[in-house]
C-alpha positions in Angstrom: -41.5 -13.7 3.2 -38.4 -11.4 3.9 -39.9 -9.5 0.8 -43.1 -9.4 0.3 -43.6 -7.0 -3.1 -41.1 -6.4 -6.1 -39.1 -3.0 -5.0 -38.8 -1.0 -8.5 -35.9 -0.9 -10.3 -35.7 2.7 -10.7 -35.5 2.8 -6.8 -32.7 0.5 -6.5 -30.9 2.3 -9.7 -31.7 5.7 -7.7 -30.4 4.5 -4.5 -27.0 3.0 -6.5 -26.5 6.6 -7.7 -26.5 7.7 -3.9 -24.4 5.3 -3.1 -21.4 5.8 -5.4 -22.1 9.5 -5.3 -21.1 9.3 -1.4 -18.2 6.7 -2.5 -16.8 10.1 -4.3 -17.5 12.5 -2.0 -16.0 10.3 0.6 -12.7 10.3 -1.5 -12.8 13.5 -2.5 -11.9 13.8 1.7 -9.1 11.6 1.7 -7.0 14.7 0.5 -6.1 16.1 3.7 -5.9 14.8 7.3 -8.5 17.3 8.7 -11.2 15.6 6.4 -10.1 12.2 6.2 -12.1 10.7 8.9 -15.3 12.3 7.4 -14.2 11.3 4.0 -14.1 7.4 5.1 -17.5 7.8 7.0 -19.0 8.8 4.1 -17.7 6.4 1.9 -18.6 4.3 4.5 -22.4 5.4 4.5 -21.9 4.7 0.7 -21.4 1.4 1.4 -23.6 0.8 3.5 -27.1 2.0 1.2 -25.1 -0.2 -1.9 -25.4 -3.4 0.5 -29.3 -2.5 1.5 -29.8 -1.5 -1.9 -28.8 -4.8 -3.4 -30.5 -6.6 -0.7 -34.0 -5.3 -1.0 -33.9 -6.5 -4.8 -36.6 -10.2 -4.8 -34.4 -12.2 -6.5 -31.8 -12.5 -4.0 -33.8 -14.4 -1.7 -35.0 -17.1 -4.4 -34.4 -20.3 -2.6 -34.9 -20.7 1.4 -30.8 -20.9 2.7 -30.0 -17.4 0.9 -31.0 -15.4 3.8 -29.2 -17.4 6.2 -26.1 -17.5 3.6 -26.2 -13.6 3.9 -26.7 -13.2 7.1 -23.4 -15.6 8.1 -21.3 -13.4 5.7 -22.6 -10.4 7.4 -21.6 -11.8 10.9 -18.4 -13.2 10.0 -17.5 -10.2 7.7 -18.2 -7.8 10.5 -16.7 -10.1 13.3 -13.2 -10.3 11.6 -13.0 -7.1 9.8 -13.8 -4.9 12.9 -11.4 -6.1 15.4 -8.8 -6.7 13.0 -9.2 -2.9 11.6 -9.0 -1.5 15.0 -5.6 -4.0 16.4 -3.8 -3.0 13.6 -0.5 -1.1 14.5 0.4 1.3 11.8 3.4 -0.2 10.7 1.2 -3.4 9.7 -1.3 -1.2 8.0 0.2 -1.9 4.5 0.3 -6.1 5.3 -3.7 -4.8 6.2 -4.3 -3.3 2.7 -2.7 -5.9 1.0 -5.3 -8.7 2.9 -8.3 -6.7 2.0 -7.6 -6.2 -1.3 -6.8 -9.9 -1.7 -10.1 -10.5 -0.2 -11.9 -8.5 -3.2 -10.0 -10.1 -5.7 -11.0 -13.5 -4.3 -14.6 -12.6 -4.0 -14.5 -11.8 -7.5 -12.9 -15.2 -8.3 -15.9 -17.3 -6.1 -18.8 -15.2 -8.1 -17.2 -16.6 -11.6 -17.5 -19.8 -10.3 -20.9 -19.4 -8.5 -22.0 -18.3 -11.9 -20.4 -21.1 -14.0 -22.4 -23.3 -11.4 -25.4 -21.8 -11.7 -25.4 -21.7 -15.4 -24.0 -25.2 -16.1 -24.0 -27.7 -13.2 -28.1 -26.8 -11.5 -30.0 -26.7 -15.0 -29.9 -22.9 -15.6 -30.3 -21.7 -19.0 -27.1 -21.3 -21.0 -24.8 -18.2 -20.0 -24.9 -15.3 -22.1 -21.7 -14.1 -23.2 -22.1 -10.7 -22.3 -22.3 -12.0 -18.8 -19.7 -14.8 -19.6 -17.0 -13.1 -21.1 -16.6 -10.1 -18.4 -17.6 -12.6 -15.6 -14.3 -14.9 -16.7 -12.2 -12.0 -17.0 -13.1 -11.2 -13.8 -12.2 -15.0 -12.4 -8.7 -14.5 -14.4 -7.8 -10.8 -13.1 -9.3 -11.6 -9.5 -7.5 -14.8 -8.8 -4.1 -13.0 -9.7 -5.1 -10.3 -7.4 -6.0 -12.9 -4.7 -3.2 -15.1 -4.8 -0.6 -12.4 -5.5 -2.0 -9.8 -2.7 -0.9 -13.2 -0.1 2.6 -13.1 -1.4 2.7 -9.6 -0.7 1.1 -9.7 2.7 3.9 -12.6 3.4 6.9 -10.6 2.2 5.6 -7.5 4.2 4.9 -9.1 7.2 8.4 -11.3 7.1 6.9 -14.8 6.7 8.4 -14.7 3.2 11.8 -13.2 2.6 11.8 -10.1 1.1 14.1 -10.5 -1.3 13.2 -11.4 -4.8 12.6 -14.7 -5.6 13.1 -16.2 -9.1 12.8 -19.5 -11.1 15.5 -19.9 -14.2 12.5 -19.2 -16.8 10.5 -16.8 -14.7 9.1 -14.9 -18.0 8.1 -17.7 -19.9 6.7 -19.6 -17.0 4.2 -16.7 -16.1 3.5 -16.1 -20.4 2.7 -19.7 -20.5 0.1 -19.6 -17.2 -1.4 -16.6 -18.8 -2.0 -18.1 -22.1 -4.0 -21.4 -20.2 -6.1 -19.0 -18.3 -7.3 -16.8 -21.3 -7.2 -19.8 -24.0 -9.6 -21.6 -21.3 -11.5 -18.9 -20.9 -11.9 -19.1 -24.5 -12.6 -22.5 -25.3 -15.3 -22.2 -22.3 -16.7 -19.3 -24.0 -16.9 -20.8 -27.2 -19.4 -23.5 -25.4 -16.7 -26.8 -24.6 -18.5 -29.8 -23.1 -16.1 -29.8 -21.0 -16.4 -27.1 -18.6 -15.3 -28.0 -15.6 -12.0 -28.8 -16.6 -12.0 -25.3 -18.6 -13.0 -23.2 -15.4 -10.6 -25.1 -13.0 -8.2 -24.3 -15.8 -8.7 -20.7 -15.3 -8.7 -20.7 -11.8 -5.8 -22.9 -11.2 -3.6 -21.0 -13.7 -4.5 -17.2 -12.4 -3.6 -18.3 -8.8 -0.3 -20.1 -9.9 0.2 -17.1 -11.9 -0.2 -14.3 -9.3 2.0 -16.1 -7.1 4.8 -16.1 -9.2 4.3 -12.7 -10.4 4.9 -11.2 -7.1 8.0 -13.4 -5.4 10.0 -12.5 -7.8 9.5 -8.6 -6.6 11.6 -7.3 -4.0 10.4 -5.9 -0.6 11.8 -2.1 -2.0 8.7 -2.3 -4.5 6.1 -3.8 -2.5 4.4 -0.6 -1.9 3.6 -0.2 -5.4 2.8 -3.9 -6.3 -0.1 -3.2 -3.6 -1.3 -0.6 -5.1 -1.0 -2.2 -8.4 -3.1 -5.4 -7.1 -5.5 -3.2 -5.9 -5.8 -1.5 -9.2 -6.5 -5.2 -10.6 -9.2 -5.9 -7.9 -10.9 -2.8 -9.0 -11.0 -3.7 -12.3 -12.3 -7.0 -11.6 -15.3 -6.2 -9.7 -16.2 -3.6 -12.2 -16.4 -6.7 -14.9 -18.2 -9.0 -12.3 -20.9 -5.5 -12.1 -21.4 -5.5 -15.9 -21.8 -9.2 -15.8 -24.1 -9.0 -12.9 -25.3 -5.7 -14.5 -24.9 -4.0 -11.3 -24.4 -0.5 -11.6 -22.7 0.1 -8.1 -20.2 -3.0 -8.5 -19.1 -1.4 -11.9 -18.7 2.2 -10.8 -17.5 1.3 -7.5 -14.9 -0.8 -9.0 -13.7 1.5 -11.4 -13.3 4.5 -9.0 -11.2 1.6 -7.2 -9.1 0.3 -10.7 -8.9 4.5 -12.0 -7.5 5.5 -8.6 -5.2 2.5 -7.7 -3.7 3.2 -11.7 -2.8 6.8 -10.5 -1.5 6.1 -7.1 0.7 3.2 -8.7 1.7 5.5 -11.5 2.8 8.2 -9.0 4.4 5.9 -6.8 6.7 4.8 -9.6 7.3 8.2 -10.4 9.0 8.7 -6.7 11.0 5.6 -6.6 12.1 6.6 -10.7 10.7 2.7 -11.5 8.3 1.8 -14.6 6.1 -0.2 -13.6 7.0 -3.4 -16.0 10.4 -3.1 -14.7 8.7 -3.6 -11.1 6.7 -6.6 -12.6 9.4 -7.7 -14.4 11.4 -8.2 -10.7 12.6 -5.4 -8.7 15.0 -4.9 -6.0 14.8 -5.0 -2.4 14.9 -7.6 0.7 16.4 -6.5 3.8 19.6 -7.6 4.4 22.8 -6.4 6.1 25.0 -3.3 5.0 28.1 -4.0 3.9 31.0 -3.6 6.7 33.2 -1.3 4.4 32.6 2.5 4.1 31.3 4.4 0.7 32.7 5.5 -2.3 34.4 8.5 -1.9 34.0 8.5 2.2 36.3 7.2 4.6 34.7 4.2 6.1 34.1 6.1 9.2 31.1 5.8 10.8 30.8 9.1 13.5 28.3 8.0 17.1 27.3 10.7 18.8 25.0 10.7 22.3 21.7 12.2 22.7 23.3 15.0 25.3 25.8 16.4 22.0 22.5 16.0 19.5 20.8 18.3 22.0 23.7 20.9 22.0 23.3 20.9 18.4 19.6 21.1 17.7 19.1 23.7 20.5 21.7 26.0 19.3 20.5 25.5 15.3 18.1 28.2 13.9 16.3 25.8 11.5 16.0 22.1 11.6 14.6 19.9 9.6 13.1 16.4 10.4 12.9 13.4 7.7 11.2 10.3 9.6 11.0 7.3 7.7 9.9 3.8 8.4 12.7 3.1 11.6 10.0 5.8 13.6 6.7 4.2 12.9 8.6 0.5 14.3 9.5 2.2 17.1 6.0 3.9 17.1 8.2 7.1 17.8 5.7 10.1 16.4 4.5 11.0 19.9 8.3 11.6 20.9 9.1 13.4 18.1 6.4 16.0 18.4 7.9 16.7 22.5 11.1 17.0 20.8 9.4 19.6 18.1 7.8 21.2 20.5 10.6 21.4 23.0 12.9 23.4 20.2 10.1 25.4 19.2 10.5 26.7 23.0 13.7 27.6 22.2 13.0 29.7 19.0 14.3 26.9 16.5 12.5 26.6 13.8 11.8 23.1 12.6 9.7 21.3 9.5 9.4 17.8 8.5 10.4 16.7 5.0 7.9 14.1 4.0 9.4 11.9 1.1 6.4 9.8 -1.4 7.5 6.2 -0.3 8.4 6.8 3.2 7.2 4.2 5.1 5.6 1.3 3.6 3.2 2.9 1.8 2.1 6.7 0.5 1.3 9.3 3.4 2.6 6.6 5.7 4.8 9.6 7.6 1.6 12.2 7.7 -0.7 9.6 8.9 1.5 8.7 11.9 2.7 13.1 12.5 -1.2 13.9 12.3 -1.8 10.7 15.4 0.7 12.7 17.2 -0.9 16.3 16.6 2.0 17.9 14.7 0.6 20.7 12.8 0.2 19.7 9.2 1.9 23.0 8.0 5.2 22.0 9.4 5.2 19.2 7.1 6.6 19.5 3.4 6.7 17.9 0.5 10.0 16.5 -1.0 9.9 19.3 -4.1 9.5 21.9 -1.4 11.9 21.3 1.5 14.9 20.1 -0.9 15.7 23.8 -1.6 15.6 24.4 2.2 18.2 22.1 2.9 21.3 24.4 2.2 19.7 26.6 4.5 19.4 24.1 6.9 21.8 23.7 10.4 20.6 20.1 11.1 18.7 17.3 9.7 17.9 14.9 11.9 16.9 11.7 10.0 14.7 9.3 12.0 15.2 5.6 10.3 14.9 6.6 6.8 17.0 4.7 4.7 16.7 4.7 1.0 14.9 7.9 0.8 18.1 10.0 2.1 20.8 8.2 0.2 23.0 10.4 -1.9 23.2 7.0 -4.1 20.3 7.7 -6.0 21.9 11.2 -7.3 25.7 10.5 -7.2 26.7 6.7 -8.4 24.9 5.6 -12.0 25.9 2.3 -10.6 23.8 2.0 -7.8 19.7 0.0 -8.1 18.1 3.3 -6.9 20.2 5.6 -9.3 17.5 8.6 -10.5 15.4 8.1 -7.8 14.3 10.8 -6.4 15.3 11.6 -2.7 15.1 14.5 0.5 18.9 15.8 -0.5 19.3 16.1 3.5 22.5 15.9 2.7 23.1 19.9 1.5 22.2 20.4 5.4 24.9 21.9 7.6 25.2 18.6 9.7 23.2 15.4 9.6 22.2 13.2 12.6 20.6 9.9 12.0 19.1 7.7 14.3 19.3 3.8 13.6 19.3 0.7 15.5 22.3 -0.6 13.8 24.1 0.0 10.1 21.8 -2.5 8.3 20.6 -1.3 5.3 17.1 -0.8 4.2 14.5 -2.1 1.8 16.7 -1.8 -1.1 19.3 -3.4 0.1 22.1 -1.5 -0.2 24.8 0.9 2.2 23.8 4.6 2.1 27.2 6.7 1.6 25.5 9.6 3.7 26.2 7.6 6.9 30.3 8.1 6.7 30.2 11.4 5.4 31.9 14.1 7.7 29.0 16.0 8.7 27.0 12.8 10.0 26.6 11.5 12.9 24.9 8.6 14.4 22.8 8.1 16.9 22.4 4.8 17.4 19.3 2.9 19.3 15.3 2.5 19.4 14.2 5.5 18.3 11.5 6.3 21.0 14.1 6.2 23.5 16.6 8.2 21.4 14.5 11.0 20.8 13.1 11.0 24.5 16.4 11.3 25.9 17.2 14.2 23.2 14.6 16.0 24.3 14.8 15.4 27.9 18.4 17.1 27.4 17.2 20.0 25.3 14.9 20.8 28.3 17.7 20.4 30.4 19.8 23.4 27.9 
């Protein structure tokens, strides 16, 4: 016998309240770089006492295979998730979040149907519906989750285009997959002889449905529809907890469903999007700018070469640095902070605007500046470096696209009109670096690349910035 005398339930209760006491505290961390990696090894720790706490409880080893069952997912769990968590580069980390949520949400989805087993196809007693109603709410929300979360990770990581895709009655195909899943949720509650139909009902129509609720979202909005789906996975396992009436599973899902609501909310908020509008199809998908200047520029587009960008930044008091997702491709942070710290030499003073939705996903750009060491009180805040801006010489902006387009403030017109954005262009002069003119997630020309004061810079970005600095040394 793995367990050899009934562990009190007080114990187990108690250790559950350690655990998601650490799951907070462990957050509470995730506010600033210094503490981050403390934060997630606590949570971490969290985790950990939930798992032994769950697995010192008798009844889950009733019947001789469970152990060997748990064991496996263990094994495999531990064998995937490691190596996978430590190859990721961090401009795949948001295709990463997007496959572990989808995992929770799935797992949710396989206990609904463990539990419909158990209760109706092995000669259990009949299922309660205060376990039955959360437990298929769970199955519904968890399967969307799931299903959607692999769109996501497809559009993200390019397998799937990015752009939205739509069928001629999007709205009435995704009302009518919703209805199936919650009206068989309902006849199954309501105790149908027919239950396997019912629960393949709800499982087929969830996963048809969070597939379709996703393509039609553009790769512009992907960032929050992650955070959304995680949101939902939250929620799910919080229902599967009071189902399973296990206090960890519902707290720890509901600090995961309350903080994915804010974080999706705020997200929003930066790209000036509601979030049915996002649902409802966004924007986005990368495609090429058009070959024609802005309104009100004229068509020009001004190169420049890293030896003039050196002439410029050395000579600038203050200059300002906006990276965006073109320097975590290029994996450019290290050469940025050589470049930082080569004007610093010369008495320049220079700060890095950090926009919300740089990147692929929220504190993308602080994440990859922290790897680098750049001190974390060079970096500010969109509300705070926008007033700097007019007393700025040069911005240099390092492959950020839609978070520097004038667009957003100047042309009603345009997708990304209200949205707020790093107003680099109130600097004295402007220098972006880009591969090429093609345009970013939104899909759409930015009229700050033809205006007078810009110039480009064009090229990886690694190598741009290492030859910049290697001729502001040189000064």
């Amino acid at each position: 016998m793995l367990v050899t005398a009934a562990v009190s339930s007080n114990v187990t209760d108690g250790l559950y309240i350690v655990a998601f006491s650490l799951f907070i505290y462990g957050m509470s961390g995730l506010t600033g770089p210094r503490t981050a990696v403390r934060g997630n090894l606590i949570a971490a720790t969290g985790m950990a006492v939930a798992i032994i706490s769950t697995l010192i409880q008798p009844h889950v080893f009733d019947g001789s295979s469970t152990p060997w069952l748990i064991a496996l997912g263990l094994v495999l769990g531990t064998a995937v998730g490691i190596p996978a968590a430590r190859r990721v580069h961090m401009t795949a980390m948001p295709q990463m979040v997007a496959l572990f949520n989808g995992v929770g949400g799935g797992a949710v989805a396989i206990i609904a149907w463990v539990e419909y087993r158990h209760h109706f196809l092995t000669g259990g007693s009949n299922w309660a519906l205060k376990s039955e109603i959360p437990s298929l709410l769970a199955a519904i929300i968890g399967s969307i989750s799931f299903w959607g979360s692999n769109i996501a990770f497809g559009k993200l990581q390019g397998i799937l285009p990015g752009r939205p895709i739509r069928l001629p009655v999007q709205v009435v195909f995704n009302v009518t997959l919703f209805l199936v899943a919650v009206a068989s949720a309902i006849v199954l509650a309501a105790g149908t002889h027919s239950q396997a139909l019912f629960i393949l009902g709800i499982l087929l129509a969830a996963a048809i449905l969070g597939n379709m609720v996703v393509l039609p979202i553009g790769g512009a909005d992907m960032p929050v529809v992650i955070s959304l789906l995680n949101a939902f996975t939250g929620v799910s396992a919080a229902l599967t907890g009071i189902a399973l009436n296990n206090t960890a599973l519902i707290v720890g899902g509901m600090i995961v469903g309350a903080s994915g609501t804010i974080l999706t909310n705020l997200m929003a908020k930066a790209m000036n999007r509601s979030v049915p509008a996002i649902v409802a199809g966004g924007f986005g998908g990368e495609v090429s700018a058009p070959a024609g200047g802005a309104a009100g520029t004229d068509g020009t587009v001004r190169s420049t070469s890293p030896a003039d960008v050196a002439i410029q930044l050395s000579y600038a008091r203050q200059v300002v640095i906006a990276p965006g997702y073109g320097m975590a491709v290029a994996q450019a942070q290290h050469a940025v902070r050589e470049l930082e710290k080569a004007l610093e030499s010369k008495g320049v003073t220079v700060k890095f605007a950090i926009h919300p939705v740089a990147g692929r996903m929220p504190g993308h750009m602080n994440v990859l500046l922290a790897e680098a060491d750049v001190p974390y009180d060079l970096l500010r805040e969109m509300d705070e470096i926008n007033p700097e801006f007019p007393n700025t010489d040069v911005t240099l902006v390092i492959g950020a696209n839609d978070v520097t387009n004038p667009a957003a403030k100047n042309e009603p017109g345009s997708p990304i009109y209200g949205m707020p954005i790093l107003e680099v262009d109130g600097s004295g002069a402007v220098i972006v670096l880009k591969r090429s003119m093609a345009s970013g997630f939104a899909g759409i020309d930015n009229p700050l690349f033809y205006e007078e004061k810009t110039s480009m810079l064009f090229g990886d970005a690694k190598e741009s910035v290492s030859e910049v600095t290697s001729e502001v040394q040189a000064l």
